[in-house]
DRENGU-886889 format. One record per residue (C-alpha): residue number from 1; residue in one letter; x, y, z. Coordinates in pm, 1 decimal. Example, Ala and Ser with C-alpha at 12.3 -4.5 7.8 and 13.67 -1.06 7.14 Angstrom:
// residues 2
@pos->1 | code->A | x->1230.0 | y->-450.0 | z->780.0
@pos->2 | code->S | x->1367.0 | y->-106.0 | z->714.0
END
This chain:
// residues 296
@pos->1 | code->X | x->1775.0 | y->-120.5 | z->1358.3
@pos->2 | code->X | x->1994.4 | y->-421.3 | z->1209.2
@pos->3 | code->X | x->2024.4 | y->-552.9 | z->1578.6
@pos->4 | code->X | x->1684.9 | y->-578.0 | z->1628.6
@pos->5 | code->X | x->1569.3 | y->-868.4 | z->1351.0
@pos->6 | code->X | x->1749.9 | y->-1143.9 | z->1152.8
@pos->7 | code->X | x->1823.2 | y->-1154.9 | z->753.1
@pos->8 | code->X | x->1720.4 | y->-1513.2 | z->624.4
@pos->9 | code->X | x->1824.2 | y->-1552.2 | z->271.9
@pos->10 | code->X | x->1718.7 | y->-1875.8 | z->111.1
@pos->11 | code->X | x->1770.2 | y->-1974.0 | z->-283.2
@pos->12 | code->X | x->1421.7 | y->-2122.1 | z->-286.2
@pos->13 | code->X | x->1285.4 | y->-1761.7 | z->-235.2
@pos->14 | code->X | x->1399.1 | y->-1612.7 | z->-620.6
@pos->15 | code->X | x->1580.9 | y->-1297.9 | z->-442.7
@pos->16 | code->X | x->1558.1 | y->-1085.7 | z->-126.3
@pos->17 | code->X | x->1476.3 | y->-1228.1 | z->224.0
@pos->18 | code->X | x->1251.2 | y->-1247.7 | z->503.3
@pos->19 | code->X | x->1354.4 | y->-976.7 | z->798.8
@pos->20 | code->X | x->1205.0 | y->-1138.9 | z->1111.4
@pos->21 | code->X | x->1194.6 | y->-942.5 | z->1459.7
@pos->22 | code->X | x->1377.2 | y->-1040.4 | z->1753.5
@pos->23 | code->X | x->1145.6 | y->-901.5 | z->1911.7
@pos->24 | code->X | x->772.7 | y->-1073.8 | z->1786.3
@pos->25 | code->X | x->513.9 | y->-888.6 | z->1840.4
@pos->26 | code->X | x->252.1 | y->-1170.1 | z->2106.1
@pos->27 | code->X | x->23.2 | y->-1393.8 | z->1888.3
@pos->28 | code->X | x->-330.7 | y->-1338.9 | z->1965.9
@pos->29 | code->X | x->-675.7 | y->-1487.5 | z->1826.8
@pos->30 | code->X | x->-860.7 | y->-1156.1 | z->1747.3
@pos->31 | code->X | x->-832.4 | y->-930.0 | z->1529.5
@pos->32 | code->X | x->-857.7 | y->-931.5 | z->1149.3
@pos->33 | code->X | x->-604.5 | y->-1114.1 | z->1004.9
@pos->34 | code->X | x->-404.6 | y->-859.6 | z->729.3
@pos->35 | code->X | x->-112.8 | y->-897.6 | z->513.1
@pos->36 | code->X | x->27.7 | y->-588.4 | z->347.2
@pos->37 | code->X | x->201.9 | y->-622.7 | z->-34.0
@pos->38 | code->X | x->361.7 | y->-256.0 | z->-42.5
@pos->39 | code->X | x->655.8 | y->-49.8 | z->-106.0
@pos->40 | code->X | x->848.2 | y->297.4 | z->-127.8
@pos->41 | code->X | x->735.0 | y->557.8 | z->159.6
@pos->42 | code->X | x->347.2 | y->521.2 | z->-13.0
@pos->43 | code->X | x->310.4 | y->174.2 | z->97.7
@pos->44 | code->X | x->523.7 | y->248.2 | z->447.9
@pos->45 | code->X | x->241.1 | y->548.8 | z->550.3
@pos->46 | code->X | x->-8.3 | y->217.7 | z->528.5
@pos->47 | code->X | x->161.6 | y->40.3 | z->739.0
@pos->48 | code->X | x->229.3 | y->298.9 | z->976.2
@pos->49 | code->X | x->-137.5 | y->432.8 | z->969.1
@pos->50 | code->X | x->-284.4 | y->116.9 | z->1012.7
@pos->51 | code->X | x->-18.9 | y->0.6 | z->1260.4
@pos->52 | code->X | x->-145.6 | y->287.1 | z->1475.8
@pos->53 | code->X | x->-479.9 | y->164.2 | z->1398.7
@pos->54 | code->X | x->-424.6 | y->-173.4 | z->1592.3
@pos->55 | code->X | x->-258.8 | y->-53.6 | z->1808.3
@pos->56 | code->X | x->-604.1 | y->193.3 | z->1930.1
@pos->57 | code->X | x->-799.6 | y->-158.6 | z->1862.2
@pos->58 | code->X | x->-645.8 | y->-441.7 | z->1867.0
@pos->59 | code->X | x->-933.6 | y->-689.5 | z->1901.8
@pos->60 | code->X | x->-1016.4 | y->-552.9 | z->1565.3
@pos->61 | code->X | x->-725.2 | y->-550.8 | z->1336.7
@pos->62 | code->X | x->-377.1 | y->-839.7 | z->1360.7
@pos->63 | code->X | x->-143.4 | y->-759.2 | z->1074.7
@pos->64 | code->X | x->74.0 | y->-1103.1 | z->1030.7
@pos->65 | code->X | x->310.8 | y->-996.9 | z->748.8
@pos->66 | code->X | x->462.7 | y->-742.0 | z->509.5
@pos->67 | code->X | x->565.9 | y->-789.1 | z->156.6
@pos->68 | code->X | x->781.3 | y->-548.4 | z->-10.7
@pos->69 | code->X | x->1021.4 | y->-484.0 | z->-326.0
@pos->70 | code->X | x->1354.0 | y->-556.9 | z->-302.1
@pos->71 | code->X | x->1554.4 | y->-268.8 | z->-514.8
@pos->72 | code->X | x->1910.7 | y->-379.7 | z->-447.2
@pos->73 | code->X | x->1871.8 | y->-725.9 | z->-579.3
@pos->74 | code->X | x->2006.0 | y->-741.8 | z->-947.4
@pos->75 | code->X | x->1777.8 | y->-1083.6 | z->-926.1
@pos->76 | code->X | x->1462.5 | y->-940.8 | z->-856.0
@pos->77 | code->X | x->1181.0 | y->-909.4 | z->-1100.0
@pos->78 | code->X | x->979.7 | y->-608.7 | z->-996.5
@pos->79 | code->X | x->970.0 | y->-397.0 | z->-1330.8
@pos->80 | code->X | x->1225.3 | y->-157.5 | z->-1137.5
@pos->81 | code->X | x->1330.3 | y->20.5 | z->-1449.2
@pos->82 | code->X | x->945.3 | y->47.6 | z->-1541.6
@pos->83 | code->X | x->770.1 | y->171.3 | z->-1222.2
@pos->84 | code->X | x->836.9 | y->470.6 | z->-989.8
@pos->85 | code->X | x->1190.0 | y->303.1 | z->-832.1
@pos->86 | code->X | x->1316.2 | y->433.1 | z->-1172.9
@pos->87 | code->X | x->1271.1 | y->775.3 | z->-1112.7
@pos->88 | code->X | x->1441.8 | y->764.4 | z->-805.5
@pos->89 | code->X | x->1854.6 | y->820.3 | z->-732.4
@pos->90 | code->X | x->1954.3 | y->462.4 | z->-738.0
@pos->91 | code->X | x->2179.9 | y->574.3 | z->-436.3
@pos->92 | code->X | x->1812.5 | y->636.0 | z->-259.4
@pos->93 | code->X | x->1652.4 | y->338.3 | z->-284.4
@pos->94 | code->X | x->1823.8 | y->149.9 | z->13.5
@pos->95 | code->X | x->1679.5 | y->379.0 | z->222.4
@pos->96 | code->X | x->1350.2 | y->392.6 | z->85.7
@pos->97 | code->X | x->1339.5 | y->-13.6 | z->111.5
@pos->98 | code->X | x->1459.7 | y->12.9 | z->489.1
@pos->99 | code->X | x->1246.6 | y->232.6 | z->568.6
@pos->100 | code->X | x->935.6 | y->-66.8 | z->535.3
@pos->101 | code->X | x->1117.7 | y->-303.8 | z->693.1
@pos->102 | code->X | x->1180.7 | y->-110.3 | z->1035.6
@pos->103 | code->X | x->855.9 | y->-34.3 | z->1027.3
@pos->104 | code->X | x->757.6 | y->-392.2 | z->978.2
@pos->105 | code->X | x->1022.8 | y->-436.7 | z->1241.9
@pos->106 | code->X | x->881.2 | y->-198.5 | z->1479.3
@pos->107 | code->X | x->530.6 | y->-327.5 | z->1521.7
@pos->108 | code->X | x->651.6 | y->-729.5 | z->1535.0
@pos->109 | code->X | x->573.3 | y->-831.4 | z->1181.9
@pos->110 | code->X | x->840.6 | y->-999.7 | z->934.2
@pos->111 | code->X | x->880.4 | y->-856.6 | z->601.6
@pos->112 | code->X | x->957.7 | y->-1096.7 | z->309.5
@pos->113 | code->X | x->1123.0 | y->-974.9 | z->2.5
@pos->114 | code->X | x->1105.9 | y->-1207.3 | z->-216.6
@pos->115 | code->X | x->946.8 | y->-1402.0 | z->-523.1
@pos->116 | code->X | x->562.8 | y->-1423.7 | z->-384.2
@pos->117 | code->X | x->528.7 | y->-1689.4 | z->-659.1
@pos->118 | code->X | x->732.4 | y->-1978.9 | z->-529.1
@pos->119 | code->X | x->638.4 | y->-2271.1 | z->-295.8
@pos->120 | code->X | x->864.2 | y->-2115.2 | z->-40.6
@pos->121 | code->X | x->635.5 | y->-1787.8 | z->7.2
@pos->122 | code->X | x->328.2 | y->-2009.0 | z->-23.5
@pos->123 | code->X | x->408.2 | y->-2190.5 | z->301.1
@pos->124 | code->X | x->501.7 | y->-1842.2 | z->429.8
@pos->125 | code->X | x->167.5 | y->-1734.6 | z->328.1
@pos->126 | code->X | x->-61.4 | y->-2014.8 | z->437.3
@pos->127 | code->X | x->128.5 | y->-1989.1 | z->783.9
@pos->128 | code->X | x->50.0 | y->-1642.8 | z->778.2
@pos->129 | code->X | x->-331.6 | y->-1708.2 | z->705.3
@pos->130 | code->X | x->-441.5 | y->-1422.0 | z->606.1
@pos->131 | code->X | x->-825.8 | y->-1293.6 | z->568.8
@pos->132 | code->X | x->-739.1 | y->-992.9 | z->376.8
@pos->133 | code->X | x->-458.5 | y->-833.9 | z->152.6
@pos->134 | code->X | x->-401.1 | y->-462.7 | z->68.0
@pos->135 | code->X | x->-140.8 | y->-361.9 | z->-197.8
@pos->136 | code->X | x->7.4 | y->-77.6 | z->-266.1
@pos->137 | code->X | x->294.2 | y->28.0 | z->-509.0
@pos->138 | code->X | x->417.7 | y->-362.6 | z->-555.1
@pos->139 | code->X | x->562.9 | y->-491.2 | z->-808.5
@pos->140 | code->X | x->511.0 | y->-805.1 | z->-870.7
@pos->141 | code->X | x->237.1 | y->-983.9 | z->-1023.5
@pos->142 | code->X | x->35.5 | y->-1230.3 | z->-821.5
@pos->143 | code->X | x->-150.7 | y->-1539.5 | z->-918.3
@pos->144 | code->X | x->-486.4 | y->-1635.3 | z->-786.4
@pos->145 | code->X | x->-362.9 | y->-1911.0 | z->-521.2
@pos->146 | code->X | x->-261.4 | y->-1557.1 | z->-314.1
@pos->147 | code->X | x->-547.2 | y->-1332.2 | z->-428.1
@pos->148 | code->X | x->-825.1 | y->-1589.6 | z->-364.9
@pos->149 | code->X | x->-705.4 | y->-1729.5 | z->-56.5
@pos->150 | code->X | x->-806.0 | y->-1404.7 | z->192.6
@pos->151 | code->X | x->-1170.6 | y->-1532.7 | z->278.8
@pos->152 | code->X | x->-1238.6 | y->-1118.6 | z->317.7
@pos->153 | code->X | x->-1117.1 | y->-992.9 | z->-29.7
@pos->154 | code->X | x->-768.4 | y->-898.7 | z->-196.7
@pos->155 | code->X | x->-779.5 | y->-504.5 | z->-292.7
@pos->156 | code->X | x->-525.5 | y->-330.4 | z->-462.9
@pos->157 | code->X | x->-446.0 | y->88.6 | z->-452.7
@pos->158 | code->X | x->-365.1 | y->266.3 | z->-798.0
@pos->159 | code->X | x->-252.1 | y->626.5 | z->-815.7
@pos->160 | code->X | x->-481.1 | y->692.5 | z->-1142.5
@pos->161 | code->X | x->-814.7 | y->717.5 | z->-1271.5
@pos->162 | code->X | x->-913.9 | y->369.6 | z->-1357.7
@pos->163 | code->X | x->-1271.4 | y->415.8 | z->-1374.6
@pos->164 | code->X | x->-1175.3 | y->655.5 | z->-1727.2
@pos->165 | code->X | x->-936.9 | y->375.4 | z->-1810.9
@pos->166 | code->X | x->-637.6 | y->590.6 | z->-1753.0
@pos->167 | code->X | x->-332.0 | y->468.8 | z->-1588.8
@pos->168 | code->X | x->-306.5 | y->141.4 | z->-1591.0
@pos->169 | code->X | x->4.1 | y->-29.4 | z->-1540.9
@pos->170 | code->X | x->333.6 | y->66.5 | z->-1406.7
@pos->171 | code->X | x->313.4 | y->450.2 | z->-1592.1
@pos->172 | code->X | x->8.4 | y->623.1 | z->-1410.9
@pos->173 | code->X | x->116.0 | y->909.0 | z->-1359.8
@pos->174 | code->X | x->248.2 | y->960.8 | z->-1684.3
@pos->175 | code->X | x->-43.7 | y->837.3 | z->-1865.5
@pos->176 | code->X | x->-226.7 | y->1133.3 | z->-1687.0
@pos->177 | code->X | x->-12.3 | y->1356.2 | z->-1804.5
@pos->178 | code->X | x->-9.4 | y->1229.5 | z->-2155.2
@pos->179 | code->X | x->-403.6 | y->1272.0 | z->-2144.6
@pos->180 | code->X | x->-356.3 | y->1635.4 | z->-2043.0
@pos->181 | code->X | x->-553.7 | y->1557.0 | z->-1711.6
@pos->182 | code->X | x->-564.6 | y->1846.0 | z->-1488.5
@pos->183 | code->X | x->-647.7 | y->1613.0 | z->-1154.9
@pos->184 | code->X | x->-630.9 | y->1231.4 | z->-1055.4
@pos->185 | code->X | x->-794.3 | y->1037.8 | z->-792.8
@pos->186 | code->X | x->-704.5 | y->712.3 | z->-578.8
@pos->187 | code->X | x->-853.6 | y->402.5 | z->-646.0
@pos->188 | code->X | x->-916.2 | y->102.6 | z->-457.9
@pos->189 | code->X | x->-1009.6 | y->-223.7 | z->-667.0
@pos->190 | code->X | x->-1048.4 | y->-603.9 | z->-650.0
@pos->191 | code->X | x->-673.8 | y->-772.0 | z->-698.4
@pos->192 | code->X | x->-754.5 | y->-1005.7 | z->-1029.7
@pos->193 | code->X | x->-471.0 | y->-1174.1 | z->-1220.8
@pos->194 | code->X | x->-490.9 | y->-916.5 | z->-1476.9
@pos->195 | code->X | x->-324.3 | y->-584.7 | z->-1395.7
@pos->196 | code->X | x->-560.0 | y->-268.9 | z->-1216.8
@pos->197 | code->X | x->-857.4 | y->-411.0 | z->-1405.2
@pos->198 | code->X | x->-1065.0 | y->-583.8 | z->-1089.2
@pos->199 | code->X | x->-1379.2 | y->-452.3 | z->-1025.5
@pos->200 | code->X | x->-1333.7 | y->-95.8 | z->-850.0
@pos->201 | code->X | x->-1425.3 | y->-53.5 | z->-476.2
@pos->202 | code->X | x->-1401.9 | y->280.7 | z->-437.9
@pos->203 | code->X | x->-1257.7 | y->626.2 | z->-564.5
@pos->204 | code->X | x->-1095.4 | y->932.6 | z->-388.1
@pos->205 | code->X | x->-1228.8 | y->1256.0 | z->-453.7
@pos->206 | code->X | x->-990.4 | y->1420.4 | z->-737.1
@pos->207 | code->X | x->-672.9 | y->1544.3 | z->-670.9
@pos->208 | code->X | x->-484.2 | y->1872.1 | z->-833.6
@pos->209 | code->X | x->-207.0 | y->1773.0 | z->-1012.4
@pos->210 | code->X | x->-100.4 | y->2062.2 | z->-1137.7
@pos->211 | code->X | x->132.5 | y->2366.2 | z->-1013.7
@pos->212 | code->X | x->-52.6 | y->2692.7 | z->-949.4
@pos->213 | code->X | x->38.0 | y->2832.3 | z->-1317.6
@pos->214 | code->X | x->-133.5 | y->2485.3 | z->-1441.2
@pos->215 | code->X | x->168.9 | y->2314.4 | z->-1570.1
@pos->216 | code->X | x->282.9 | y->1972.2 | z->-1426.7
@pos->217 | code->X | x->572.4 | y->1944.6 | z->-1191.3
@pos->218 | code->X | x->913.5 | y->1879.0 | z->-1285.0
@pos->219 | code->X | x->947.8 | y->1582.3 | z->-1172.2
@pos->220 | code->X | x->696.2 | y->1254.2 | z->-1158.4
@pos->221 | code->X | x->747.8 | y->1168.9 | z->-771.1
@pos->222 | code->X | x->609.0 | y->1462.5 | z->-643.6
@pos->223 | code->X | x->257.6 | y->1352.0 | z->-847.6
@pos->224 | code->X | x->346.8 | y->969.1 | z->-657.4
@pos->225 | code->X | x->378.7 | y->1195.9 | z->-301.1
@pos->226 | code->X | x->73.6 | y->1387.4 | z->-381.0
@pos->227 | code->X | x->-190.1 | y->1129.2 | z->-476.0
@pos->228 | code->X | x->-102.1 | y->858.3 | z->-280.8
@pos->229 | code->X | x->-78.4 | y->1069.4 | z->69.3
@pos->230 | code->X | x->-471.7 | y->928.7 | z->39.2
@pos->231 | code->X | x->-362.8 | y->568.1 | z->95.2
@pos->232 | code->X | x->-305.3 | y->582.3 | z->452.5
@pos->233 | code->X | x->-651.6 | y->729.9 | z->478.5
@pos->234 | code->X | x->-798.9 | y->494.6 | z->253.6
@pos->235 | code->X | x->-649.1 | y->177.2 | z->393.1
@pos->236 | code->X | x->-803.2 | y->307.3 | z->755.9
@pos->237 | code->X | x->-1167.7 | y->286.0 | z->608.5
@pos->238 | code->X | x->-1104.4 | y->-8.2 | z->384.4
@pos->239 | code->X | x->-999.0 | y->-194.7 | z->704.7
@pos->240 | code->X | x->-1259.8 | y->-55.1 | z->877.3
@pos->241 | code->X | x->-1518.1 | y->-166.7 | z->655.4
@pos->242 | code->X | x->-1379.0 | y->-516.7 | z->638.8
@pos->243 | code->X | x->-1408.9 | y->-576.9 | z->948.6
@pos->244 | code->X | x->-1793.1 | y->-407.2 | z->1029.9
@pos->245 | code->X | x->-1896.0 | y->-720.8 | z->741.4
@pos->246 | code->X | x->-1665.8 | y->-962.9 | z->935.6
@pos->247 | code->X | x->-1844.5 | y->-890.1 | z->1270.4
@pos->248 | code->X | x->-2158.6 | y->-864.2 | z->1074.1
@pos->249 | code->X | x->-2124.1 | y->-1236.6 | z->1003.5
@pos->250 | code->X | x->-2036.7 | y->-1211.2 | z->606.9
@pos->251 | code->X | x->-1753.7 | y->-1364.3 | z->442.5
@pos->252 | code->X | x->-1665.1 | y->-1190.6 | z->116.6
@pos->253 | code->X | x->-1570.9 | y->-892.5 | z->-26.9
@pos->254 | code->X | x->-1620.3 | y->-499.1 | z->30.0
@pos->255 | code->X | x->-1831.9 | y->-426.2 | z->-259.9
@pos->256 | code->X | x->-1809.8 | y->-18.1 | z->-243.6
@pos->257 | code->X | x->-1736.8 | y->237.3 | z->-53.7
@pos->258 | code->X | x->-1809.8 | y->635.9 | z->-115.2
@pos->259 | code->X | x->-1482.9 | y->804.0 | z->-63.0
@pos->260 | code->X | x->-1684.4 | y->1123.7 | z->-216.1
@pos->261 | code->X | x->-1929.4 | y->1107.0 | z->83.0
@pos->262 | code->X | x->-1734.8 | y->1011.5 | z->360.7
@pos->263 | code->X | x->-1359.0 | y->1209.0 | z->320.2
@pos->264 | code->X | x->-1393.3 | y->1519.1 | z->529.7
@pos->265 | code->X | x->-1368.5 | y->1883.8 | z->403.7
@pos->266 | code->X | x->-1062.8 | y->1978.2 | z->556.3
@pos->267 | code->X | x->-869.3 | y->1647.0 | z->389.0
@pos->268 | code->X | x->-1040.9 | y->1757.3 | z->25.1
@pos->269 | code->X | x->-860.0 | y->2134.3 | z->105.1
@pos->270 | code->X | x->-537.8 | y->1999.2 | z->115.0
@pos->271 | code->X | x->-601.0 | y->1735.5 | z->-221.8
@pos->272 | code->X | x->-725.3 | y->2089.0 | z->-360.8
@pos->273 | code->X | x->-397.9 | y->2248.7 | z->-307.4
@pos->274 | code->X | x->-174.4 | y->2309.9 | z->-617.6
@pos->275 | code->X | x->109.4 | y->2082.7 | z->-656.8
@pos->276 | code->X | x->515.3 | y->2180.5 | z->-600.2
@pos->277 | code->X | x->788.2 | y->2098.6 | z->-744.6
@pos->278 | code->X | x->986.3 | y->2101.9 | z->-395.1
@pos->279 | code->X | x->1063.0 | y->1685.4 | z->-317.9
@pos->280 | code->X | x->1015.6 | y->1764.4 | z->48.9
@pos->281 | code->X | x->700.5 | y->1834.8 | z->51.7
@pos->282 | code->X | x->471.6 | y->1491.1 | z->108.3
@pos->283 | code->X | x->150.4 | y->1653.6 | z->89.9
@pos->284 | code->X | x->62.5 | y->1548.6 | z->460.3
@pos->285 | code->X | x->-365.2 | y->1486.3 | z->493.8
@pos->286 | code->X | x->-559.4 | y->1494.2 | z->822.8
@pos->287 | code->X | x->-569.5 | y->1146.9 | z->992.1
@pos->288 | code->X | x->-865.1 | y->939.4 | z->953.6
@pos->289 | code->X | x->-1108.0 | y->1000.3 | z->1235.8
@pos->290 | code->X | x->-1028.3 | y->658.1 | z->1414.2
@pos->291 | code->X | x->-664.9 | y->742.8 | z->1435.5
@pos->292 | code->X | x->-785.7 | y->1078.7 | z->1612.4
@pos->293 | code->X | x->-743.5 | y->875.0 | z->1992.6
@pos->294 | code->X | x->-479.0 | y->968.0 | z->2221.6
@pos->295 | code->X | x->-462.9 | y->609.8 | z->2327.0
@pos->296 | code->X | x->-184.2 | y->548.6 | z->1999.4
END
């Protein structure tokens, strides 16, 4: 994939770089405006899902950019040795970090990796315009001059059950296991500049996060595969939501949505399942309904 984008690397930008396509995908006018903050293969299933979902309707959805973590950079402040990177093989995480920017490659969208808090990604930003922001598993902490500026709401995805205040931070699924919980959800909330504390928008159903004798796996990013195979989902019907009030004529923010009512059985069967302690399995959940079109 290296032949198919440029590597700009700028000292104004902190660390990292911005990988832009040779290959752009067309500008157009329609379409909701989306930037995506994300990282490891959690945050590339969102872009993939909802790359599939523009491409079924793309008057509906235009994602301008990708954000990610940059790993290999001894210069970049992303709480590596804190969050889930650490529990990776160091020798791993190249891949895992390519593997978002060829997807970001592959549907026309650069993909910065960089300091968001610097003048240099602010002009990045503002060209990108964005009118909403999903983030998932990123690492850096944002400031309100990126949160406030999508007119459509900033919304963040968290691997733990917030509504119990449990999981906070960069430990979630350790803090559920610490609490002896049997089961976690994913949450959606409101980005604020305070860490997984915005006002919640909506909550998976539970999922089992335990082996079938009841003890917890061996290892932590099996829990990370498990409970945030939902995002993909998730991010579908956030979008989707968005964009019903945007065509409604609203400006603001999704407010709630009933993951409880609206997930189908079949997706709940698999959440159900027990956990393994076998790395290769990613826990793979039904597509969302709009994704179910042979058009993609």
């Amino acid at each position: 994939m290296t032949n198919s984008y440029t590597v700009i690397k700028s000292n104004k930008s902190g660390w990292g770089a911005i990988y832009n396509p040779l290959k752009p995908k067309m500008d157009k006018k329609e379409g909701l405006r989306t930037v995506l903050f994300v990282s490891c293969d959690c945050g590339n299933l969102m872009i993939n899902d909802l790359a599939r979902f523009e491409a079924l309707y793309p008057e509906k959805l235009n994602i301008v950019g990708i954000v990610t973590d940059d790993p290999l950079d001894p210069a970049a402040k992303i709480s590596i040795k804190k969050r889930i990177w650490s529990q990776f093989p160091q020798n791993e995480h190249a891949t895992i970090f390519q593997k978002v920017i060829n997807s970001s490659i592959n549907i026309g969208v650069s993909c910065y990796s960089g300091a968001v808090k610097t003048d240099y990604f602010r002009e990045i930003y503002r060209k990108w315009n964005p009118e909403a922001l999903l983030m998932f598993c990123f690492g850096q902490r944002i400031d309100a001059e990126i949160f406030d500026f999508p007119k459509m709401g900033s919304y963040n995805f968290h691997p733990s059950d917030l509504p119990k205040k449990v999981g906070a931070g960069t430990q979630p699924f350790q803090n559920a296991i610490q609490n002896g919980l049997k089961t976690a959800p994913m949450v959606i909330h409101k980005v604020t500049e305070i860490i997984d504390v915005g006002p919640v928008v909506g909550v998976s159903p539970q999922v089992n996060i335990c082996l079938e004798d009841g003890s917890y796996p061996k290892s932590i990013i099996t829990l990370l595969d498990k409970i945030t195979s939902l995002g993909g989902w998730m991010g579908v019907a956030l979008i989707d939501a968005i964009i019903s009030i945007k065509e409604s004529g609203v400006t603001g923010n999704i407010m709630n949505i009933d993951f409880e009512k609206i997930m189908p059985q079949e997706l709940i069967d698999v959440i159900n399942l027990p956990a393994v302690n076998d790395l290769n399995e990613k826990y793979a959940v039904p597509l969302h309904p709009l994704l179910n079109n042979s058009k993609a």
